[in-house]
N, C-alpha and C positions, 0 to 999 in steps of 0.2 A: 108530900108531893109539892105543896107550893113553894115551902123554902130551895126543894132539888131546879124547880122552874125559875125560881128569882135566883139562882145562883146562876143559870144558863144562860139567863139574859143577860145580866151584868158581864158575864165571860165574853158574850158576844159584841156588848156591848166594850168593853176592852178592847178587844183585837181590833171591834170597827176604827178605836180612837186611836190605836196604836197604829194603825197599817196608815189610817190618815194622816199623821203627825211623820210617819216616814215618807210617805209621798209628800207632805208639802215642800212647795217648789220655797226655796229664798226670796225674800224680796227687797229689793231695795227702790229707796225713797229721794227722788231726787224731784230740786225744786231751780229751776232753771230760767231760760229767757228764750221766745221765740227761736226758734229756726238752730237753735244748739242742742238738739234732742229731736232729731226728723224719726217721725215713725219705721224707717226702715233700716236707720240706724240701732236704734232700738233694741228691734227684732231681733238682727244679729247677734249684739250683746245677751240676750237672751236664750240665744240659742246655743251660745258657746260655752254661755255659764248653766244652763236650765233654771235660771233665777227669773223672779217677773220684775218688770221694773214699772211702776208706778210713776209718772212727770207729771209736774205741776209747772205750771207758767206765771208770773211775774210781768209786770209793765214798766214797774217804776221802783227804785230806791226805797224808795216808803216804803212799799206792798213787801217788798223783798225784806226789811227787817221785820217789821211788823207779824210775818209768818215764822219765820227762823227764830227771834226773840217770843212767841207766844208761850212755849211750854219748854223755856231752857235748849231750844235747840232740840226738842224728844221728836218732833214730829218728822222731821225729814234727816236722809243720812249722809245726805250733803248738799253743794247748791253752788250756784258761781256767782260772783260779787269782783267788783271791779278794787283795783288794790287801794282807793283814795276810801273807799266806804266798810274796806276792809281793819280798816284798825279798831273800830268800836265792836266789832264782835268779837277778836282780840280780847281788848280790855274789859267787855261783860263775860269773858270765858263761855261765850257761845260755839269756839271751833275746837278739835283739839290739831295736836302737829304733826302733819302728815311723814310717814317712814317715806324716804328714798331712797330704799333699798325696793321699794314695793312697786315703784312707778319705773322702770326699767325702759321705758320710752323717751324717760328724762333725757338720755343721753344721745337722742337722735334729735333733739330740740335747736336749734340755733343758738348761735356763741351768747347772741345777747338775752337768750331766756336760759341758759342754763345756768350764771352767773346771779342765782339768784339776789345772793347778799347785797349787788349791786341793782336790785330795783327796791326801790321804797313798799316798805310797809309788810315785804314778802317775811322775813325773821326778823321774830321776836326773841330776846333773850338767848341766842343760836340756835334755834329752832324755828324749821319751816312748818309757815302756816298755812301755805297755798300753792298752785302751781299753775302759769301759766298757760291759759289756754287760745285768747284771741284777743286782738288788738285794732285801734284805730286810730289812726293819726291824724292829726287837724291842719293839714296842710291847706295851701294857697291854689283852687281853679283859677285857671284864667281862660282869655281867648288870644289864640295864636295869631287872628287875624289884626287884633288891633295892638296887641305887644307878642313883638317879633323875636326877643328874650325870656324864658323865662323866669319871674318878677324871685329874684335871690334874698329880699328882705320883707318884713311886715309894710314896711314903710310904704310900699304900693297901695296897700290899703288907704294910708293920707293922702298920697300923691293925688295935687291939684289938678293934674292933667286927667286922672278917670272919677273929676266928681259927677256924682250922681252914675257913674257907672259901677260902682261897689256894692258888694252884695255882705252884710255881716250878720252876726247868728243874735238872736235876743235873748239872750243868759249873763246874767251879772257877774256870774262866778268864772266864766272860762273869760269875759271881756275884761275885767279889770287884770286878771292872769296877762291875758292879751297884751294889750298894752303896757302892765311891768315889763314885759321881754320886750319890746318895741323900746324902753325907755333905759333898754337893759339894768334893771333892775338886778340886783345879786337872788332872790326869793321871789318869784311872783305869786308863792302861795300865801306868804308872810307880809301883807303891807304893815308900815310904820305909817301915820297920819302923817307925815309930810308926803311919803309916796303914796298915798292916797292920793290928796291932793293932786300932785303930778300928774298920776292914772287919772284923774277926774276929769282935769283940761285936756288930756289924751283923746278922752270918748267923746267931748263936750265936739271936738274938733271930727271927730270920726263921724259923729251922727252928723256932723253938717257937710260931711263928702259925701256919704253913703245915698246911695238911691233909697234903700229900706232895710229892715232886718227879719230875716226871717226865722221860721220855727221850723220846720218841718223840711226835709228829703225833696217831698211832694210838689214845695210851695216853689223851691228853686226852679223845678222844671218849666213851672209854668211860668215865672220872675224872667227866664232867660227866653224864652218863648214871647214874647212880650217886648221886652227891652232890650237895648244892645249893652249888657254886663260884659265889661272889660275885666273883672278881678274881685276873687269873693275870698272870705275865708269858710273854711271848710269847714264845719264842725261836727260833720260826718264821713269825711276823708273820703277815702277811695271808697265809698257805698255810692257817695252822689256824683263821682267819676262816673261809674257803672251807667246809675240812671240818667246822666245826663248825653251819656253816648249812644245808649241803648234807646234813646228819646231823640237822636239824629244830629246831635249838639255837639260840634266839634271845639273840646276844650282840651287845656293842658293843665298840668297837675306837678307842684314844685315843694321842697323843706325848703322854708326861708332858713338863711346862717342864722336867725337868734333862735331858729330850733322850732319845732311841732309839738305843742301840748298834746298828750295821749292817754288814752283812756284801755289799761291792761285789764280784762276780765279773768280769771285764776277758778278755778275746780276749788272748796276745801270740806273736810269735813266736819261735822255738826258734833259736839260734845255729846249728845245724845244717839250720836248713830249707832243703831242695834246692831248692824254687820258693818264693822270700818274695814274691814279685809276686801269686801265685796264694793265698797265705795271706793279703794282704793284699786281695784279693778278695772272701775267705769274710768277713772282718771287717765289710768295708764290705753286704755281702749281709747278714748279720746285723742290721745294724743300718734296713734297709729296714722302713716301718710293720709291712706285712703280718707278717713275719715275728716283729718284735719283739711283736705283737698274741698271734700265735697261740703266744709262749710264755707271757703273760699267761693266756692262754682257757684253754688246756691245762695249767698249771702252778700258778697261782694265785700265781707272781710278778711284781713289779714289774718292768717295763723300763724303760730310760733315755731312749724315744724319745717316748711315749702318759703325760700324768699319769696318777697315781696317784691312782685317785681314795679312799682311804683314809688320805692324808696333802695336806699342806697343804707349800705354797714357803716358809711361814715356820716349819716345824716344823725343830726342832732334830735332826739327824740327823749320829751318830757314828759316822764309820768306823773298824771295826774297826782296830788296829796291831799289830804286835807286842809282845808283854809282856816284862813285865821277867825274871821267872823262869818258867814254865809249870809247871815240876817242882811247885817250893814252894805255888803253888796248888794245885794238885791233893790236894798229900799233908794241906795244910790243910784243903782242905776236904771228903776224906773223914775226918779228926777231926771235922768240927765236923757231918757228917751220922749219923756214930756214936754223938756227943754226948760223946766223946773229946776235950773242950778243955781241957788244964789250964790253971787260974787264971793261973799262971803270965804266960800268954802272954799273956793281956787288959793286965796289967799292966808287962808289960817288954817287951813287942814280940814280935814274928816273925821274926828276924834267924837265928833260930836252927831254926828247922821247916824 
C-alpha cells in the first residue's frame, strides 16, 4: 500500500509540474533607461505576446555595463546603449547580431536610420549589432529677441558681442569634441597633441565668454529665469527646447553648418539572452509609430521612425564615437574650468596632461 501511495503522489506530483511548465508565461529581460519602457507600453507587449517582461532601469554608462558585463551578458536578454559605448561590448562578445529579417519595422525607419552601415559602431565585420531606436542632437538655443537670426555656426558661442550671455555644458568629452568642429578639425573624436592644444585655447577663450556651465536640464531653466542668456549650446537638444517653452521661455533652436554632436541609443541583444526571438520582438514593437510617438510626447526625444520636426534631412548630424583618451579630457578640462591652464600647454601641446 505505501509504495501504491508514493507512486500516486509522485504521478500527481508530475502532472502538477508538468501542466505548470506548460502554463509558464515566457519571459523576457530587459535592462533599459527611464521613460523607454513606460508601464503601459509594457503591458501591451505583453499582451500580444502572453510573455511577462521584467525592466530594470539604468542611470548612467557605468551602471549600464557593470550589469550587462556581470555574468557574460546571462542576466538580461537585451538593453539599449548609446552606439559611442557600444563598441566595448562588441569587442567583450557581450551582444550577439541582430537578424533583420526579424525586425520588419526596420523598413518603416527614416532613410538616415535605415542605412545602418553608415552610422558608426552599428556593423561589425557585416554584421549588425544594434538597431536604432532614439536620438539627440546637441544643437544651439538661443533667444529670438536679442539675435534676430538664427546663430548658423558654433562660433556664437565665442562671439564677443553675447559675453557672459552664454550658457555651455560642463563635460570635457563633448567640449573639446566642441571646439574641434568650431576649429574644423577633420576628427573631433581623435585629438593629435597639437589639436589639443588648439581645442585648449578654444575653451580657455570659451570659459572667458561664457556666463557659466551648466549640468543638468534643470539648472538651464532656472540659469535663463535669472539671466538674460542670448545663446547656449545644448547638450540635451530638443528635451531642454521642451522644458524651457513648457517653463514660458521663448527660445529658438538651430544645427550650426559645422554640424550637431549626437548621441544614437540602439535596442541590442545580450549573448546570453534565453529567448533572442522574443528580444527581437520587443525591438521590432519598439519601433511601431504609436510607440515610437509616445516616446517623443512623453520624453521630448527624437525617434527614428516620425521626423523630427526641429531638424532638417540635410542637417549635419554627428554621431557620437568613442574618444581617444576620456581620462586626459576630463583632467584638462577641469584645469581650464579652474582657470588652471599653464601657458605651457597652449604652446607645446597636450601630450603630457
Amino acid at each position: 500500500m505505501k509504495n501504491w501511495y508514493n507512486k500516486i503522489v509522485n504521478l500527481a506530483l508530475l502532472i502538477l509540474l508538468t501542466v505548470g511548465v506548460a502554463n509558464a508565461r515566457p519571459v523576457l529581460r530587459v535592462l533599459t533607461w527611464p521613460g523607454y519602457a513606460d508601464p503601459d507600453i509594457v503591458a501591451t507587449f505583453e499582451q500580444r505576446t502572453g510573455a511577462e517582461v521584467q525592466v530594470s532601469f539604468v542611470t548612467s554608462d557605468q551602471e549600464l555595463w557593470g550589469r550587462v558585463n556581470a555574468h557574460g551578458g546571462g542576466d538580461f536578454d537585451l538593453f539599449a546603449v548609446n552606439t559611442a559605448e557600444l563598441q566595448r561590448y562588441i569587442q567583450a562578445g557581450l551582444v550577439s547580431p541582430v537578424d533583420l529579417r526579424e525586425i520588419r519595422n526596420h523598413e518603416h525607419q527614416l532613410p538616415r536610420f535605415r542605412e545602418l552601415s553608415r552610422i558608426p559602431g552599428l556593423v561589425h565585420e557585416g554584421r549588425v549589432y544594434a538597431i536604432p531606436y532614439t536620438y539627440s542632437e546637441m544643437g544651439i538655443v538661443y533667444d529670438p529677441a536679442q539675435i534676430e537670426q538664427p546663430p548658423d555656426s558654433l562660433d556664437a558661442l565665442w562671439d564677443p558681442a553675447y559675453r557672459r550671455r552664454v550658457l555651455a555644458f560642463d563635460a570635457g568629452n563633448h567640449n573639446f569634441s566642441l571646439a574641434a568642429m568650431a576649429l574644423g578639425f577633420p576628427n573631433p573624436f581623435r585629438l593629435s597633441g597639437a589639436e589639443f592644444s588648439k581645442a585648449t585655447e578654444a575653451l580657455v577663450a570659451l570659459r572667458r565668454n561664457a556666463l557659466t556651465f551648466y549640468r543638468s536640464p534643470d539648472e538651464v531653466v532656472q540659469l535663463y529665469m535669472k539671466h538674460p542668456v542670448a545663446v547656449m549650446f545644448a547638450n540635451y537638444g530638443s528635451q531642454q527646447v521642451k522644458l524651457l517653452r513648457e517653463a514660458g521661455v521663448n527660445v529658438g533652436y538651430a544645427i550650426p553648418k559645422e554640424g550637431a554632436l549626437a548621441w544614437l541609443d540602439c535596442w541590442a541583444i545580450t549573448r546570453g539572452a534565453k529567448n533572442p526571438e522574443l528580444a527581437a520582438q520587443w525591438i521590432d514593437y519598439m519601433l511601431e509609430r504609436p510607440v515610437s510617438e509616445a516616446l517623443t510626447e512623453r520624453q521630448g526625444l527624437a525617434n527614428t521612425v516620425t521626423p523630427n520636426p526641429r531638424t532638417h534631412d540635410d542637417d549635419l548630424i554627428i554621431w557620437l564615437q568613442p574618444l581617444e583618451d576620456y581620462a586626459r579630457r576630463d583632467r584638462l578640462w577641469e584645469k581650464i574650468l579652474s582657470g588652471d591652464v599653464p601657458q605651457k600647454l597652449l604652446t607645446e601641446g597636450a601630450n603630457k596632461i
